[in-house]
N, C-alpha and C positions, 0 to 999 in steps of 0.2 A: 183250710188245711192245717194252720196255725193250730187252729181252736181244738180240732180233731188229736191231731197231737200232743195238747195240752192233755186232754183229757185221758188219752190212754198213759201215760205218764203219771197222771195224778195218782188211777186207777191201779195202776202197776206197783206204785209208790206207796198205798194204803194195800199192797197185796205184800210188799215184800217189806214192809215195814219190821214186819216179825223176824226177820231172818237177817237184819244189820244193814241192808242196802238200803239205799237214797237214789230213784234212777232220777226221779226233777233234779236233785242236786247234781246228779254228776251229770246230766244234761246241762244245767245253767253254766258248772262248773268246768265242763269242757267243750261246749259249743256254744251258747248264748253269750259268756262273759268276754272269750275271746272274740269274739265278731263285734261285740258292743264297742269293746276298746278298740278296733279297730276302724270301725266307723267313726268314732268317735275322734281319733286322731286324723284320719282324712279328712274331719269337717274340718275339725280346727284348722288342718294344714291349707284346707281353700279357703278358709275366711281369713288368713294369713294374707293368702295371696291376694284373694280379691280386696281386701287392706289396700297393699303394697301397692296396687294394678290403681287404685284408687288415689292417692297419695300422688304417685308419680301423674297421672291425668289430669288431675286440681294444680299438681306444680307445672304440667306443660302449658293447662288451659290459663294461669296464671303469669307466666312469662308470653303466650302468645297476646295477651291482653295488655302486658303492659308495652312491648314491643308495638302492638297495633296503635294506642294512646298516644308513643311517642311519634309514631308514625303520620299520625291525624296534627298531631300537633305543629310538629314540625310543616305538613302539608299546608297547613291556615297560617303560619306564620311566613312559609313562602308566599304565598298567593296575597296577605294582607300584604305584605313590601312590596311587589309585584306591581296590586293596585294605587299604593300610594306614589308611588315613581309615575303611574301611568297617567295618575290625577296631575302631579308635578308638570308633569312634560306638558301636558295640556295646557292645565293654567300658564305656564312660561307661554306657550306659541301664541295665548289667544291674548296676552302681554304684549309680546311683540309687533301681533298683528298690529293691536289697536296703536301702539306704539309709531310703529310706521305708517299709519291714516293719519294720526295726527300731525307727525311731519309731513305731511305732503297735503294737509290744509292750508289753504290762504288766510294767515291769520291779518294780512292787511284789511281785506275786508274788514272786519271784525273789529279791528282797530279803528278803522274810520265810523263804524256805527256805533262804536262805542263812544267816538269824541261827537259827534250828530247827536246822540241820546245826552253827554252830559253839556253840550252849550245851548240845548234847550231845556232842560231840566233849569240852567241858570237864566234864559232869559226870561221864562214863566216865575222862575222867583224872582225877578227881577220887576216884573210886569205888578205881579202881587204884590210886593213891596210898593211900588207907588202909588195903589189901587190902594191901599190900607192906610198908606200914610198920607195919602189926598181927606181926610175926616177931618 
């Protein structure tokens, strides 16, 4: 349709060229140039916005990301203390426990097999000593 209308305008344009008129011209000059500029000024004015639209989404996606980091962070730093108290307690109780088995062992036993382990430990050296120095 474009094309079709170019062409009778051209045609019309090379008829009344003789007689002072320009219909391309005053077609460009009153319908094509203002619609141009005003497309033209619509784009610009959406590629403004979707700019702006853009900008503002990078700065929200930007604060929710560091908000989430501190988030995370803060989460492992509770949970690491968490587990180290819970390691704590642990080790303290199995402290205790052993703690309290030991007191409540017989260490006289122990004592007596320990003096039985060293008065023969001496009378073997004592045995040896004479066995050696009988040569």
């Amino acid at each position: 349709m474009i094309v079709i209308t170019l062409l009778l305008l051209v045609m019309s344009s090379s008829a009344s060229a003789e007689t002072g008129k320009h219909p391309l011209q005053d077609w460009y000059d009153g319908e094509f140039k203002p619609r141009s500029e005003r497309l033209g000024a619509v784009t610009a004015d959406g590629l403004f916005q979707v700019f702006r639209m853009t900008r503002k989404i990078s700065q929200q996606s930007e604060n929710l990301f560091s908000l989430a980091m501190l988030e995370f962070s803060d989460t492992n730093t509770k949970e690491t203390v968490l587990g180290i108290k819970d390691y704590r307690r642990k080790i303290e109780n199995e402290i205790a426990t052993a703690k309290n088995q030991l007191e409540q062992e017989d260490f006289e036993a122990y004592k007596e097999q320990l003096a039985i382990e060293r008065t023969v430990a001496a009378e073997v050296d004592a045995v040896l000593g004479d066995v050696l120095s009988q040569d």
